[in-house]
N, C-alpha and C positions, 0 to 999 in steps of 0.2 A: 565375453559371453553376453555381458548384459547390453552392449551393443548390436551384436547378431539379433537380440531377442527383438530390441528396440524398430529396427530397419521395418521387419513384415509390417508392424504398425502405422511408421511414419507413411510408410506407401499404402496403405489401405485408408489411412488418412487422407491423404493429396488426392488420392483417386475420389475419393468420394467430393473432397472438395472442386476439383475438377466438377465432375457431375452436374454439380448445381449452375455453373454457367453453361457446360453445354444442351443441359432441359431446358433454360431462356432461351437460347439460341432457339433449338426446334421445333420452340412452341410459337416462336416469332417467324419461322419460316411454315409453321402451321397455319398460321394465321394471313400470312400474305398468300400460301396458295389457294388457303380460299377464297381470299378476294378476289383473285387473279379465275378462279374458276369459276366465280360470277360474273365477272364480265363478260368470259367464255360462253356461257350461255346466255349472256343478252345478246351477244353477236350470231350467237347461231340461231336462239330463239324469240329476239325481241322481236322482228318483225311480224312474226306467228302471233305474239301474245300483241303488240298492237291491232293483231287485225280482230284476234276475239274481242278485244273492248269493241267495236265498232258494231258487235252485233247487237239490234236492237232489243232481241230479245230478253239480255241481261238490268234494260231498264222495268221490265213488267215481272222478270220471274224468279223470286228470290231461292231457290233451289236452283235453278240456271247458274244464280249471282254467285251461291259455295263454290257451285264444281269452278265458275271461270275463276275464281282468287286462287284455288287449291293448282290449277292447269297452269296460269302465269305466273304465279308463284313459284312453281317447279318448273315452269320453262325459264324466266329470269333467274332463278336462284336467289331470290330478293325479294323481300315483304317491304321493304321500305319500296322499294321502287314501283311493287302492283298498287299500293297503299297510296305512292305518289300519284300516279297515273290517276286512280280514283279521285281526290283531290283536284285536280285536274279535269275531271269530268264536272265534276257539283258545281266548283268552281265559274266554270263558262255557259253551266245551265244547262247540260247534256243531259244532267241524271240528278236527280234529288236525293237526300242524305237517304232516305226510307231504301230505297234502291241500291247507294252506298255499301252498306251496314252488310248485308250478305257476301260482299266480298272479301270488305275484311274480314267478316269469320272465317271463308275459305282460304283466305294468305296466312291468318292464324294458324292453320292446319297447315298450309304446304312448305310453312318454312319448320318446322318439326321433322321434314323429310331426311335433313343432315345429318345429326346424331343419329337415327337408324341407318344411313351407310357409313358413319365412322364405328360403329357398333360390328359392322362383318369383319373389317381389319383382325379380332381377334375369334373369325371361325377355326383358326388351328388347336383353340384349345378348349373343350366342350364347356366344361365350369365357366371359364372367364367369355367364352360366348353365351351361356346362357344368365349371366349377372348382364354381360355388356349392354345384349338386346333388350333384355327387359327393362334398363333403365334410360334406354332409350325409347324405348315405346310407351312408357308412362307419360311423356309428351302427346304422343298421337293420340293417347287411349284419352287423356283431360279434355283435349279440345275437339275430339271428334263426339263425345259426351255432351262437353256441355254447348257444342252447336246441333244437336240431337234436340237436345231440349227447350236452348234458347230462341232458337230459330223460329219454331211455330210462336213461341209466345209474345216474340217482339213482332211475328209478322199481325198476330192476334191484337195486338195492344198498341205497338211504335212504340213501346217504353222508352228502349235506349235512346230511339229521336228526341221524344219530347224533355227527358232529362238532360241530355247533352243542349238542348237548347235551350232551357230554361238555366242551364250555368253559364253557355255564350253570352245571352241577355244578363245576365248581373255581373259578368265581369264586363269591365271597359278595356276594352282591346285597341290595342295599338300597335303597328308596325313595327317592325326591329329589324336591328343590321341581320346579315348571317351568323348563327351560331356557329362557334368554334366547334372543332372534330377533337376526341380525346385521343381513341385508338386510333382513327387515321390519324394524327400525327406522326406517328409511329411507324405504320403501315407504308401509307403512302410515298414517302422515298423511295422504296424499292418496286415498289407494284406500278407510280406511273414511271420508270425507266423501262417496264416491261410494255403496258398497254394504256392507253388514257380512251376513255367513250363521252360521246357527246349523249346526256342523258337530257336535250332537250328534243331530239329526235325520235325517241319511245313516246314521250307526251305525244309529239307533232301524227306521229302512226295513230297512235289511238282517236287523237280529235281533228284527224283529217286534215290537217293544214298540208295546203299542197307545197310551199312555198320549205317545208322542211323535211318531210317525209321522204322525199327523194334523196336525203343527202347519206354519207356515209354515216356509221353508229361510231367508227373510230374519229377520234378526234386529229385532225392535222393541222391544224392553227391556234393555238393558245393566246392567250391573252392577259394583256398586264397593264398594272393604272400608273400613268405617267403622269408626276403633275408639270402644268405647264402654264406657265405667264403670261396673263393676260396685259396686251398693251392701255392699260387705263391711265387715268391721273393715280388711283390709288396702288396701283400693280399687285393689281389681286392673281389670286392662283386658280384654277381650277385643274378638275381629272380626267383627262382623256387617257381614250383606250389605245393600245399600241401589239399589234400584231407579231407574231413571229412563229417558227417552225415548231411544231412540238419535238420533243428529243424524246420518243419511244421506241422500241423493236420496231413498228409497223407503219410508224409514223411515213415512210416513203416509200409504202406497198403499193403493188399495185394487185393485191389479191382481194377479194371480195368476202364480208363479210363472214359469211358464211364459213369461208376456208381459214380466217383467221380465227374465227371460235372455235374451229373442229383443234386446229394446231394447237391453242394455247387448251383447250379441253383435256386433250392427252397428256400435254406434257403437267400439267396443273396437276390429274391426276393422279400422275406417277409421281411428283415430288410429293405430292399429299399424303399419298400412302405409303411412302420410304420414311418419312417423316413420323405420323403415324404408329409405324412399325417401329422402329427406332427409340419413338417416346414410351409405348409399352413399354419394350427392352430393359430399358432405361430405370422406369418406373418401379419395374419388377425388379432389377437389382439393389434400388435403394430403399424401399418399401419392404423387405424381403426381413422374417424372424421377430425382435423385438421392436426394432420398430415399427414393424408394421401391427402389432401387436397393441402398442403404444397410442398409436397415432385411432388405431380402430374405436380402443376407451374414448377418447379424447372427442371423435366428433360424432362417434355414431353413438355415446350415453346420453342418455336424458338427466335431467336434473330430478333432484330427488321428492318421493313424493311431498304436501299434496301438489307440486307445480311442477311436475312432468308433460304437462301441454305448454308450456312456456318453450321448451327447446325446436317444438315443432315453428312456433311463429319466430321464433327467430332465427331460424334456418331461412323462411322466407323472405324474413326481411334481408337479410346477409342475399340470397339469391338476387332481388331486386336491385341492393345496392350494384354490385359484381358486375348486374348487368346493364346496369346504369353507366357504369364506368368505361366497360369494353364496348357498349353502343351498340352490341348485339345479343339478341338471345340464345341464334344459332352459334355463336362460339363459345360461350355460355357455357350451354349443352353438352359441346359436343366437345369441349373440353371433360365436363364431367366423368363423361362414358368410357374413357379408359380409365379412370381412378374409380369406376363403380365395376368394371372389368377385373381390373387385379384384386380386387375386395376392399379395396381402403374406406369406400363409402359405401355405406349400405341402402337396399331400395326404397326402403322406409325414411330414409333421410335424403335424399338426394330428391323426392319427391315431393316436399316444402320447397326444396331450393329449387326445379323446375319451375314449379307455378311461379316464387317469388323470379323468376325469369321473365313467365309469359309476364308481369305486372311493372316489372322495371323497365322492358320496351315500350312499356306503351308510356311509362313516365316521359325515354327518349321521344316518342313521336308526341307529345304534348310541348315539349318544350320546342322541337323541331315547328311546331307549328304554329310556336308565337313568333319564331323568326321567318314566317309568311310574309310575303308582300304582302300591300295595304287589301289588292283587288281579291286573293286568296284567303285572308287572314281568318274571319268568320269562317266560310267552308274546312278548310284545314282544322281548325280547335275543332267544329262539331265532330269532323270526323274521328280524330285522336280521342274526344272523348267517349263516344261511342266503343273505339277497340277498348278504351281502359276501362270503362262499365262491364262489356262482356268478357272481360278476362274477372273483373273484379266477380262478378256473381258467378260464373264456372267456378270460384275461389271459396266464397260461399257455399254451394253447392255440393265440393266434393269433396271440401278437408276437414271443416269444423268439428264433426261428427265421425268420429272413428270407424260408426257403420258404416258410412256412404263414401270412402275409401275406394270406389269400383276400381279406379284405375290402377292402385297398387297389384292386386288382386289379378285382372284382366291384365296386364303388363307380366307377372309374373308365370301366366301360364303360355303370354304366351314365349318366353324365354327360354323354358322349358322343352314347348312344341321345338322350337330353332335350333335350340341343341342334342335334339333327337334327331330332327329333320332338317339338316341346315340349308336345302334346296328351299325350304319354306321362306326363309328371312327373304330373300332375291324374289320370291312368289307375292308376296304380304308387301314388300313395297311397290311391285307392277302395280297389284292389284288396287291394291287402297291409293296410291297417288299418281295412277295414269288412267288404270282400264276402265275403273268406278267410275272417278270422276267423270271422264270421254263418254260412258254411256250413258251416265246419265246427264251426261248436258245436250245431246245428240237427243233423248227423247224427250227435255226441254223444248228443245227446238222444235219440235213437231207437234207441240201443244200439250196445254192441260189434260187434256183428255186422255189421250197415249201416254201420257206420263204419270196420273194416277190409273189408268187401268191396268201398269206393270208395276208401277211402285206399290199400291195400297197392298195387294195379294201377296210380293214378298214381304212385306214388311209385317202383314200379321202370321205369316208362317215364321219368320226370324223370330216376334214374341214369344208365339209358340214354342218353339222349339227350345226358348232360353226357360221358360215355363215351367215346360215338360222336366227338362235339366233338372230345375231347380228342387220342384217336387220329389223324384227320383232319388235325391242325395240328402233330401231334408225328411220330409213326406210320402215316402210310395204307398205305403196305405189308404191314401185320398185318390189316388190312380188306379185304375183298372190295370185286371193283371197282365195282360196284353203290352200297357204303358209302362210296366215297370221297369222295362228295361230297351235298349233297342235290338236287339236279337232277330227279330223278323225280319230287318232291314239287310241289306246286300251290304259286306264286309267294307268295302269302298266308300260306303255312304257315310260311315259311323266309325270311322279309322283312317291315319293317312298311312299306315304301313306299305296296304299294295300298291299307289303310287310311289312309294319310296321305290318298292321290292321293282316297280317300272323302269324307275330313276337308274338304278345297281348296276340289273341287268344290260341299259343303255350303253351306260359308263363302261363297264367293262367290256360289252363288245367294242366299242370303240378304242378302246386301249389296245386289245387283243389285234385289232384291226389295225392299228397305229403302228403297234410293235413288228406287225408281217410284216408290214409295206417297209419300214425299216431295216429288215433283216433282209430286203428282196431287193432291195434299192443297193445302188453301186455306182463306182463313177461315172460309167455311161449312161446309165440311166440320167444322174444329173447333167452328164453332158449334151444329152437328146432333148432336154429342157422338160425331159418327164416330171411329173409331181412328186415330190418328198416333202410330207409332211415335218411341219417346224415343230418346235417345242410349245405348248400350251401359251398361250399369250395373256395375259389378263384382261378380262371384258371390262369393258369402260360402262359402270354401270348406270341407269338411267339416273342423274339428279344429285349434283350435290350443292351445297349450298355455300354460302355469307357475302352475302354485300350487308354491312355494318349498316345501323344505321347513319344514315349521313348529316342527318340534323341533331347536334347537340344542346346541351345547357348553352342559353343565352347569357353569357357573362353582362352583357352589355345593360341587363336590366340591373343586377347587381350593381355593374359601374353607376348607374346615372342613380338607382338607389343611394350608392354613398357619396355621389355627388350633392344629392338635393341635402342630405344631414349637414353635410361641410358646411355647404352654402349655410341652413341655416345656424347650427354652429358658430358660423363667423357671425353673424347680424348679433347673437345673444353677447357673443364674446365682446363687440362693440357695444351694446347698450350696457355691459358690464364694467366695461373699462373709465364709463364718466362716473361712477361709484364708490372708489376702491381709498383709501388712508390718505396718498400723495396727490391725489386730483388738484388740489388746488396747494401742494406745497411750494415753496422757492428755493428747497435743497437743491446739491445739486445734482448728478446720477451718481456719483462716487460717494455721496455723502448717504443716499438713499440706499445706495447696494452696499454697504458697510453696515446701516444698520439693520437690513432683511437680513444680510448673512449672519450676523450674529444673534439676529431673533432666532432664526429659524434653528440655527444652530444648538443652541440654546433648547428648544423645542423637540429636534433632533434627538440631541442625547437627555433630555428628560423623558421622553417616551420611550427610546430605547430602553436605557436602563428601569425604566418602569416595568415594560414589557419582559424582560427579561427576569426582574423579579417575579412577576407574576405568573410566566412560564415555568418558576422553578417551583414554587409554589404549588399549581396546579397537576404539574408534572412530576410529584415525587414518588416514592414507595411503591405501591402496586399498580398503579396509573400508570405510572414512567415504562413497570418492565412490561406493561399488557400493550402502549402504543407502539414499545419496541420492537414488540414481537410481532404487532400488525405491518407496522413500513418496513423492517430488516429482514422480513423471513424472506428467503427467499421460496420458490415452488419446489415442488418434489423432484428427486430425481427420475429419468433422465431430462425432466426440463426446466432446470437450473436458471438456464440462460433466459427465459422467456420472460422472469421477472424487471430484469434490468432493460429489456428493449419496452417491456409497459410501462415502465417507471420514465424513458425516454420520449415515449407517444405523450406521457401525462404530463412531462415537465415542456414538451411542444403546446400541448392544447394548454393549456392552465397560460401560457405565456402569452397564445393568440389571445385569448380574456382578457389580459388586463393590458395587452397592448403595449409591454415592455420588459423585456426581459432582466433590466435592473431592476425592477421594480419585485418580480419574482426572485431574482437571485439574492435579493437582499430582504424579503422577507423568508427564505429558508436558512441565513445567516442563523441568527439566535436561537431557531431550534436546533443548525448543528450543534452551536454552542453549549447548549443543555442539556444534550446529549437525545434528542427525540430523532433523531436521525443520523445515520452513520456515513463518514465519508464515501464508500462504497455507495449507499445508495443515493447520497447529493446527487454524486458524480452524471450519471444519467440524466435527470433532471438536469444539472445544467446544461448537459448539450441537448439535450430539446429542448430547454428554453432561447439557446441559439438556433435552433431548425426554426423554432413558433413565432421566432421576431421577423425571418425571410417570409415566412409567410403575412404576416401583419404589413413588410413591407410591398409583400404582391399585388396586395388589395390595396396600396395604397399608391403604385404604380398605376396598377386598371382604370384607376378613379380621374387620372392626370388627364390632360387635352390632349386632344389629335394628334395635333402635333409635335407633343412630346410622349404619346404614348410608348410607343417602340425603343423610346432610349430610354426611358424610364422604365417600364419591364426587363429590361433586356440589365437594366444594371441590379435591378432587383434578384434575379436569376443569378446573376454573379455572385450574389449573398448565401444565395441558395444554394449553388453548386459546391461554395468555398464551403462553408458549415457541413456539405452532408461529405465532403470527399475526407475534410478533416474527422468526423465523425464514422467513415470505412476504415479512417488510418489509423486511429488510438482506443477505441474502442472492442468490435467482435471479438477479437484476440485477447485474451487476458493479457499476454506478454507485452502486448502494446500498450497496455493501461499506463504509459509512465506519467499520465498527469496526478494520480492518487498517488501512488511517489514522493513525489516532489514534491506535491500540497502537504502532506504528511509530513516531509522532513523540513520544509517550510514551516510548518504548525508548531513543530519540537521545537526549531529555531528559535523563534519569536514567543516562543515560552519562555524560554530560558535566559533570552536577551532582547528583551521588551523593547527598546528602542530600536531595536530590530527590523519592526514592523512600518516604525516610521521611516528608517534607511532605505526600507524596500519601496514605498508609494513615493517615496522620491526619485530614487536611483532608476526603475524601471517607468514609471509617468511622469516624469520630467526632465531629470536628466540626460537619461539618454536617449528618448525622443528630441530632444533640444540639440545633441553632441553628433546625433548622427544626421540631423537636419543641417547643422551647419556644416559639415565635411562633405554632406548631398551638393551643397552648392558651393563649394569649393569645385566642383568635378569629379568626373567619375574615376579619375586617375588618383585625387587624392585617397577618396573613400575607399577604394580597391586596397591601395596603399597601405592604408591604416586597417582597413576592415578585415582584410585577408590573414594576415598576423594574425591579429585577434580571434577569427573564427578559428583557424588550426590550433593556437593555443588551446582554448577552450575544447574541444574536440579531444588534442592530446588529453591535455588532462582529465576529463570525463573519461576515459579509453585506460588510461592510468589507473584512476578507482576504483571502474568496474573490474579489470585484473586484480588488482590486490584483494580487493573482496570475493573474488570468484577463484581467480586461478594466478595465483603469485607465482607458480614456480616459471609457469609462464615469461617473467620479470626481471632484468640482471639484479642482483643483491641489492645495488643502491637503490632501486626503483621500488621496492618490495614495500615500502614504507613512505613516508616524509618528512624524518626524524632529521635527512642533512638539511632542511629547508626554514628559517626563523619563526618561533613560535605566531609569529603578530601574521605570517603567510598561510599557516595551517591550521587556527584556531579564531573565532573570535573573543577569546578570552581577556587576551590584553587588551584588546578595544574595550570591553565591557570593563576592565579594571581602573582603565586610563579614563572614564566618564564615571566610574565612579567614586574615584579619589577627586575628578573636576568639581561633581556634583557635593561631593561631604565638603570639598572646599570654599564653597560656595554657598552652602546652609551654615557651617561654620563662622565664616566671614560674618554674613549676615546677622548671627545672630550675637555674635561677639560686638558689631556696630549698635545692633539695637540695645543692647545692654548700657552701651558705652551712652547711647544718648539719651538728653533727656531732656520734658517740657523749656525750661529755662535755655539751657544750651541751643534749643531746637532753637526758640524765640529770639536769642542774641545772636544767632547765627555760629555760635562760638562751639570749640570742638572738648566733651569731657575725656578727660582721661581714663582710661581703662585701671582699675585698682590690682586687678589678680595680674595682668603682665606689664611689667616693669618697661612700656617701650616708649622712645621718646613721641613727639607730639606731630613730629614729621614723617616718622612710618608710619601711626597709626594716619594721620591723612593719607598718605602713598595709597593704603589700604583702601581707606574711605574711594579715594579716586578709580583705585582697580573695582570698588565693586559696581561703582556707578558706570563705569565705562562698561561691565561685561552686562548690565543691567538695559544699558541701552540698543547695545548690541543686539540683545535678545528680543526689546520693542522693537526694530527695525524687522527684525527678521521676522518676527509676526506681520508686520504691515506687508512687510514684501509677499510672505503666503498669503496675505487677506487678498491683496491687489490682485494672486495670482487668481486665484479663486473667481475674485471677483469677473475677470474677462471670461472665464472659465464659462461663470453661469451666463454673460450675455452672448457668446457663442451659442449655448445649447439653448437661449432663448430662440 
């Protein structure tokens, strides 16, 4: 019975663990079809959006300059790329940053397009559509805000120009390789086997270059650095470039762009939104009762008063990092929007982490811009800095102050609106990110004049109107009674009901109309090639978004940064080294490293043992149980487990600090010993101190030359792979913990048979690294030979223990125990008996010798007789001879450890 019971659990177990790789998997095919759907609309609409940069009008009219960033932004699907394009302009002198600056506030806006259509995915269910949308319009509603307001005042002032330039001028800038891609790492193997685009032909459309503009946006020739040998005296190298086919879908079409973005659009699409659907699904099963209960406390509480605004900034900064890492803000986002959908994050919190979005991209396009060529390098920074100053005061602007919140607020209702009226959400993004924009950059185009004698008139009836509102719900007593309400107004005006009740009555004729032609339809009909209407298709709706950003952290300034310290490092290390004890000795190195090892040694254990008195000292009585309970507590239930992976981040970072992981593992030695920490939580700590040393070694790969970089990375990674795979395999699972085990029954051992310890630093770091080295080189035949034995033995016999401690009956009788096998096999008893009758024999001796001798005898060389035993003059020599022979023995065999030692440290020198 208690097995039946067991089964539902174990498979509610597996399923659930199952889950969690197939949510990576989804999110990873979530993420490449959005890439794949940005390129889809460079191809269908880069040439469209190259051709609006070309209009002159967006160098004179910064309302022009919103709507074109807001228009190519949603036609590329990419801020980085209209952003690039911009850069692009400045850069060649087409357009000055002033002119700039408008556009990127409109890419600002149209890349916030994405999470509002991964927000309809869930119109099947009113609640979780009206969370989804509203937290994804809190994007729209920030930066449509605070380009409302920034917009006049830098066109009033150039703020942002003059500050972004007054930073260019004090930093000294300098050219850099390409930055590395984080997420496209990742990405990128699946997405260029789909499509590869040549993104210097969007530049070439916009600044007119005839010589590129003509060519295709897909790429059909890649390219690759060959080095190759120069015939000199010195036979130098250089890099030339080396051609060949690209290997994508389309790579050998012969369809025209256009037709290749409509295809990869659809099908992009449809895996986005199965995908999408799926992750919901998905979410909503795991998320689903206590833990979603759990998980709600955990990120949507603030901290307790008075520092309840603390949890708000640091949501942001957690946003910024995230989207620092993923290189975009639309996946960001638009990840969010189904976890602020099912309810796991709430709008008041998800709305820190958007802004810390808009604030982490623009980190990525700052850094993307110091990896600018030398001719771009200055245009590039101003402009990055520029987006990051107006993201940064929109930040200012709308969070500080818990009044000035608009966008929570406005985001909220209008969530609401879309889940009453969910035609609205499909209306709200025509509207705001095609039809807006297009008209008003259409009366851009036809002058100041036309476009302030339509804009100024709506825009002080919108004030009005938000006024009138405001008054009404706060104030109606200061309004006329006419004002107080809108009642005189025509039903339509002041409600979307009778457009819905329009919407209904549509819908259902056409269904009613669907279903006739259905019931009237018959084979001949479809034989006659008559019309039969299909099943409902899904519209492919205007605009979806992510091309990541493509410029990341420049590693490269880091590398040459740890470069230059080496360098100096080394010079001090040499002016050090004419300084130091032996500069001027005539030892010789064996006589020198004999006596550092026994200084140090010496030093060694007088600190230790100092240390450790003064650990016990410091740490007794209520000290002891108060740091106990701070490092052993573990967290509340249900998250137990979260303690021990912090305790593993902490003994990773603490490790990259001092840049060696013995150095950490053996300064947490003596406080296990004291008891200020428990096996249990070492445990974790030491395997992140083996994660924090791969990383110590990363950076010290990146640091290496040219020419050894790749192998030197690539072996560091080998470090990194082996520690983190070791740490999936003994680790998450308590039942795999068998290294606390072992170290535990290790610990008992060596308690109990103290010489134990010194068996074990020999037996397993030297011996048998030495036994199996010389069988390695005998061949593989011998080592197979010998090794294979040995491994199955050891195998049986561990397989042997664990039966008789778990399950004996398991066992034939003889096997149940190890009682037929000789005590000195099963015990180390008689070893510890037989060292310690050697050792009383041998203090014995000793001291029976020293009795026996004395000043005079010592001086004449002569041997005295012992009084209490009666032995003659030739045993008690015998004796004298055995003690000096085992006495010497024991000097040798120090020497021989010292020697070892000795190579020991000029190896690790």
């Amino acid at each position: 019975m208690e097995t039946q019971s067991r089964l539902p659990r174990v498979k509610k177990t597996a399923l659930t663990l199952l889950k969690i790789p197939l949510l990576f998997l989804l999110l990873y095919i979530f993420i490449c079809s959005l890439d794949i759907l940005s390129s889809a609309f460079q191809l269908a609409g880069g040439r469209t959006a190259g051709e609006i940069f070309q209009k002159n009008i967006v160098l004179s009219n910064p309302v022009a300059g919103v709507m074109v960033g807001i228009l190519v932004t949603v036609l590329v699907q990419s801020s980085s790329t209209s952003t690039s394009i911009t850069v692009s302009f400045v850069s060649s002198g087409l357009m000055d940053v002033q002119s700039a600056i408008p556009i990127i506030m409109g890419a600002n806006i149209g890349t916030s397009v994405t999470n509002t259509i991964v927000a309809l995915m869930h119109a099947g269910d009113r609640d979780e559509f009206e969370r989804a949308f509203a937290g994804a319009t809190v994007h729209d509603c920030f930066n449509w805000l605070s380009v409302l307001l920034l917009l006049p005042l830098d066109v009033a002032t150039g703020a942002l120009r003059h500050m972004s330039q007054a930073v260019v001028n004090t930093l000294r800038l300098s050219s850099r390789d390409k930055a590395p891609e984080l997420l496209k790492v990742l990405t990128k193997p699946l997405t260029k086997l789909v499509i590869q685009l040549d993104k210097s032909v969007l530049t070439a459309l916009a600044t007119e270059d005839q010589v590129q503009m003509n060519k295709s946006l897909v790429k059909h020739w890649c390219k690759s650095a060959v080095m190759k040998e120069n015939q000199t005296l010195w036979g130098a190298q250089s890099l030339s470039e080396k051609k060949y086919k690209c290997k994508h879908l389309f790579a050998n079409s012969s369809l025209s762009d256009l037709a290749i973005g409509l295809i990869l659009l659809v099908c992009s699409l449809l895996v986005l939104c199965g995908c999408l659907m799926l992750l919901v699904k998905l979410l909503n099963s795991m998320l689903k009762g206590q833990v979603s209960n759990v998980i709600n406390k955990i990120i949507n509480t603030d901290f307790p008063p008075p520092f309840t605004w603390v949890t708000g900034y640091l949501a942001l900064l957690a946003g910024a990092g995230m989207t620092f890492l993923v290189q975009s803000s639309s996946v960001f986002t638009s990840a969010l929007t189904p976890l602020v959908g099912v309810g796991v994050i709430s709008l008041e919190r998800v709305y820190p982490l958007t802004l810390g979005s808009n604030l982490g991209t623009t980190g990525t396009a700052l850094l993307a811009a110091l990896a600018s060529r030398a001719e771009k390098l200055a245009a590039a920074t101003q402009v990055a800095l520029c987006h990051f100053f107006f993201n940064l005061f929109g930040i200012l602007l709308w969070y500080p102050i818990p009044a000035t919140r608009l966008p929570i607020r406005m985001a909220s209702a209008l969530g609401k609106c879309a889940a009453r009226y969910r035609w609205f959400a499909v209306l709200y993004l025509v509207l705001f990110f095609l039809l807006f924009p297009l008209v008003v950059f259409v009366l851009s185009m036809a002058g100041w004049k036309v476009l302030t004698g339509i804009g100024v008139p709506v825009i002080i009836l919108i004030i009005s109107v938000a006024t009138i509102n405001f008054l009404q719900s706060r104030r109606p007593e200061f309004l006329p009674p006419k004002l107080q309400n809108w009642n005189f107004l025509p039903v339509w005006l002041t409600s979307l009901q009778p457009v819905d009740d329009l919407i209904t009555r549509v819908t259902l004729w056409c269904r009613q109309t669907r279903d006739r032609l259905r019931r009237n339809d018959g084979p001949d009909a479809t034989a006659r090639g008559e019309w039969k209407e299909n099943k409902e298709s899904p519209e492919t709706d205007e605009g979806q978004i992510n091309q990541r950003k493509q410029y990341t952290l420049c590693s490269k300034l880091l590398c040459r940064l740890d470069l230059s310290v080496i360098k100096i490092n080394f010079f001090v290390v040499l002016l050090n080294l004419c300084k130091h004890l032996f500069a001027n000795s005539s030892l010789s190195d064996l006589a020198i490293g004999l006596i550092l090892l026994v200084c140090s040694l010496l030093v060694l254990c007088g600190c230790l043992m100092l240390l450790v008195k003064l650990l016990n000292s410091m740490l007794k009585g209520q000290v002891s149980n108060v740091i106990n309970k701070i490092i052993n507590t573990d967290s509340p239930p249900p998250f137990t487990w979260v303690t021990g992976y912090l305790a593993l981040l902490a003994g990773a970072g603490m490790t990259f600090l001092v840049q060696s992981s013995s150095v950490f593992t053996s300064a947490l030695t003596p406080l296990v010993g004291v008891g200020v920490i428990s096996l249990e939580r070492v445990y974790p700590l030491t395997l992140g101190s083996n994660l924090g040393t791969t990383g110590t070694a990363l950076l010290a790969a990146l640091a290496s030359r040219a020419e050894k970089l790749a192998a030197a990375t690539q072996v560091a990674l080998c470090h990194f792979f082996f520690n983190l795979f070791g740490i999936l395999l003994w680790y998450p699972i308590p039942a795999t913990r068998l290294p606390i085990r072992m170290a535990s029954a290790l610990g008992k051992c060596a308690a109990r048979y103290r010489w134990f310890a010194v068996l074990y630093l020999v037996l397993f770091f030297l011996l048998f690294p030495l036994v199996v080295f010389v069988l390695s080189m005998a061949g593989w035949k011998v080592l197979t030979g010998i090794g294979v034995p040995v491994i199955i033995l050891i195998i049986s016999v561990a397989t042997i223990n664990f039966l008789q401690s778990r399950r004996p009956e398991f066992l034939p009788p003889k096997l149940q125990n190890w009682n037929f096998l000789p005590v000195w096999l099963t015990s180390l008893q008689p070893v510890d008996d037989l060292i310690t009758r050697v050792t009383l024999w041998c203090r014995q001796t000793r001291d029976r010798l020293r009795r026996n001798d004395g000043p005079d005898a010592t001086a004449r060389g002569e041997w005295k007789e012992n009084k209490e035993s009666p032995e003659t003059d030739e045993g008690q020599i015998n004796q004298r001879k055995q003690y000096t022979l085992c006495s010497k023995l024991l000097c040798r065999l120090d020497l021989s450890v010292i020697k070892i030692n000795f190579f020991v440290v000029l190896l690790n020198l």
